[in-house]
C-alpha positions in Angstrom: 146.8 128.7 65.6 147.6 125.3 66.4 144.6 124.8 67.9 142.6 125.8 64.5 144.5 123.1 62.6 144.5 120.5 65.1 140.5 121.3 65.4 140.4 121.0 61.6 142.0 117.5 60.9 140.0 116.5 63.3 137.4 117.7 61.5 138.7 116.8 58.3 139.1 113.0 59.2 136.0 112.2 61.2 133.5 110.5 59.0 130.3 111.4 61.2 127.5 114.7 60.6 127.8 117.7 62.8 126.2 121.0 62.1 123.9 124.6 62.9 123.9 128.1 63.5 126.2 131.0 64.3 123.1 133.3 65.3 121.9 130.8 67.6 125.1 130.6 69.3 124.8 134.7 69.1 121.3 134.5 70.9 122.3 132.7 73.7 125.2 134.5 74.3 123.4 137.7 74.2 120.9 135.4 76.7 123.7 134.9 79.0 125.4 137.4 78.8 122.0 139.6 80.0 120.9 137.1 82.9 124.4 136.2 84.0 125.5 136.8 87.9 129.3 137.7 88.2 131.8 138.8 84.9 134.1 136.1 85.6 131.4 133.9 85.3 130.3 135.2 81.8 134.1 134.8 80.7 134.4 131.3 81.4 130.9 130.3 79.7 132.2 132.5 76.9 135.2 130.6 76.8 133.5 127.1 77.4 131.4 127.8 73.8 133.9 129.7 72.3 133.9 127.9 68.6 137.9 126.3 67.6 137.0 126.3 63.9 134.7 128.6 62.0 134.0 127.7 57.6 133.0 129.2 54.7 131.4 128.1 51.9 131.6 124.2 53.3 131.1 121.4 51.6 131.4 118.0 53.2 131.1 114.2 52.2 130.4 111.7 54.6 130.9 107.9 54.5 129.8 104.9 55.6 131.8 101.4 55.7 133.7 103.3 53.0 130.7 103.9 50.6 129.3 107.6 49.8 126.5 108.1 52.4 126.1 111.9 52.3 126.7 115.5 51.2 126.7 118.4 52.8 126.7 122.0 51.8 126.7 125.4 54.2 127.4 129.2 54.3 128.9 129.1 57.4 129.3 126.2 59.6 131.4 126.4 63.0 132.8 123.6 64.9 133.2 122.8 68.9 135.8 120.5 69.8 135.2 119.7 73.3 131.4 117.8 72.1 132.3 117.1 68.8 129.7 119.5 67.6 129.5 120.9 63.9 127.0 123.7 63.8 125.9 125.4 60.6 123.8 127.9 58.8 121.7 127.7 55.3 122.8 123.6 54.3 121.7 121.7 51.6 122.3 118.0 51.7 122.1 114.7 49.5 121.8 111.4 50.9 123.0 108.6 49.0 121.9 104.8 49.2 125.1 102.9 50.5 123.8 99.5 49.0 124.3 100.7 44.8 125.5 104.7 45.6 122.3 106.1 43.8 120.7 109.2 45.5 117.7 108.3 48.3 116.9 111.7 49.6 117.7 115.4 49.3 117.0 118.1 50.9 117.8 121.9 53.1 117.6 123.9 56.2 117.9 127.0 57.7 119.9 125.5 60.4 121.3 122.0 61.5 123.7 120.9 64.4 125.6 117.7 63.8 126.8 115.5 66.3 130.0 113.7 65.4 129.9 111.1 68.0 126.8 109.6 67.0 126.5 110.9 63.4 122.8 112.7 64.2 121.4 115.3 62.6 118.7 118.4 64.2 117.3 120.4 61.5 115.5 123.4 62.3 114.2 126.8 61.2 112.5 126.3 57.5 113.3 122.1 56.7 112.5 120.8 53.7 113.1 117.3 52.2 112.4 115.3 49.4 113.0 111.9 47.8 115.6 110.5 45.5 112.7 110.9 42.6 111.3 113.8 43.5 107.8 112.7 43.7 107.6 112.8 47.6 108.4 116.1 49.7 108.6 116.9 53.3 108.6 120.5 55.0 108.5 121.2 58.6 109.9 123.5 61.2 112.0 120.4 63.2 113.4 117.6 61.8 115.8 115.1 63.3 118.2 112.4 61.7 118.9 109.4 63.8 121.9 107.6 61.7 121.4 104.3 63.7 117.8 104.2 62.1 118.6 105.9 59.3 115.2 108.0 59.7 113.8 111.3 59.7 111.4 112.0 62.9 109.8 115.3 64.1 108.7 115.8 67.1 105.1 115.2 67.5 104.3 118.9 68.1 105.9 119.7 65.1 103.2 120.3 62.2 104.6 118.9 58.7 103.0 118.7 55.2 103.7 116.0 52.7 103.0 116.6 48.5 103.2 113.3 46.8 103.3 112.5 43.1 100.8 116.2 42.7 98.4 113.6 43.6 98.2 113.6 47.5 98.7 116.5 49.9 98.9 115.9 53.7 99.3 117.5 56.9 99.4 117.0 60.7 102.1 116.3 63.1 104.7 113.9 64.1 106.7 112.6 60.7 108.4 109.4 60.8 110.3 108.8 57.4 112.4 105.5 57.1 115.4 105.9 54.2 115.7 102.6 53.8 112.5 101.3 53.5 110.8 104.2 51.9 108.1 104.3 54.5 106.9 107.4 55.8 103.6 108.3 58.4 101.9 111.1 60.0 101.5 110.5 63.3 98.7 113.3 64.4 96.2 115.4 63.1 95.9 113.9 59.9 94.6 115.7 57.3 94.7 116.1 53.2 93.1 115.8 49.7 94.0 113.8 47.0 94.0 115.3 43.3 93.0 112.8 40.1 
C-alpha cells in the first residue's frame, strides 16, 4: 500500500508525459511467459514489470515553466516506477501554445507510452492528430513526440495521410510536424489531390 501512494505522488508531482497499454504489457507477458527457460526466472521478470500504480478514467495536465502545455485523457493508464514510465490505453490529448495558452494541436490514440524523464511521447495503434483550427489532420499507425523539439515524427516506414483545409489530401511516409512553427512534410512516397 505504501508503495501505491508513494508511486502516486510521484506521479502526481512530476510535470513530464508518460503513457500506453495494459494489453501490450499482457502480450508480452503471455510472450514470456511461453518462451521463458526456468519458473524462477519468469517470476523475477514478472516482478521486474510488475506495474506500482494502475488508473482509471485519468486525466492529466502537464506544464511547462509553469504555463499549461498539455492535457491528457485515458481509460486506463498504468505506471512503472523503476523507468519512470506511464503507459496507457484509448488517450485523447490537447496541446496548448506556452507563449499566449491558446490550443496548438489535438489529437488521440489507441495507445501511448510516456516517458517522464524526458517528457516523450510514442503513439501507436490508430493515431490521429489535428491542428489548433482544425483545418489540418494527421493519421498514422506510429507517431512520436520529442518534447525537446516539440515535434511530431513517424518513422519513415510508417505510411500517414494529411487532409488540409478539404482542399488538399496527401499520403506517403515519414511525417515531420513542428508545433511551433506550424510546418509539417512528407518525407516519402508522396502522393495526393488537391480539390477547388
Amino acid at each position: 500500500m505504501a508503495g501505491n501512494a508513494r508511486a502516486w505522488k510521484t506521479f502526481a508531482r512530476s510535470n513530464a508525459r508518460a503513457f500506453c497499454a495494459l494489453c501490450l504489457l499482457s502480450l508480452c507477458m503471455s510472450v514470456l511467459l511461453a518462451c521463458s527457460p526456468p519458473a524462477e526466472d519468469v517470476t523475477q521478470s514478472a516482478q521486474a514489470e510488475a506495474p506500482d500504480a494502475r488508473f482509471s478514467d485519468l486525466t492529466r495536465d502537464e506544464y511547462r515553466n509553469g504555463k499549461h502545455s498539455m492535457r491528457i485523457t485515458a481509460q486506463i493508464a498504468t505506471w512503472y516506477e523503476p523507468d519512470q514510465r506511464l503507459e496507457i490505453e484509448h488517450l485523447a490529448f490537447t496541446a496548448f501554445n506556452t507563449d499566449d495558452g491558446s490550443i496548438s494541436a489535438s489529437g488521440e490514440a489507441e495507445k501511448a507510452t510516456f516517458y517522464e524523464s524526458s517528457g516523450d511521447i510514442e503513439f501507436s495503434g490508430y493515431v490521429h492528430l489535428k491542428s489548433a483550427e482544425g483545418d489540418i489532420s494527421f493519421k498514422t499507425d506510429h507517431l512520436a513526440y520529442k518534447r525537446a523539439l516539440d515535434i511530431f515524427e513517424t518513422p519513415l516506414d510508417s505510411d500517414v495521410t494529411i487532409n488540409a483545409k478539404n482542399q488538399l489530401f496527401m499520403a506517403g511516409r515519414g511525417l515531420l510536424f513542428d508545433v511551433k512553427q506550424k510546418y509539417y512534410e512528407i518525407r516519402e512516397s508522396v502522393s495526393g489531390s488537391v480539390y477547388q
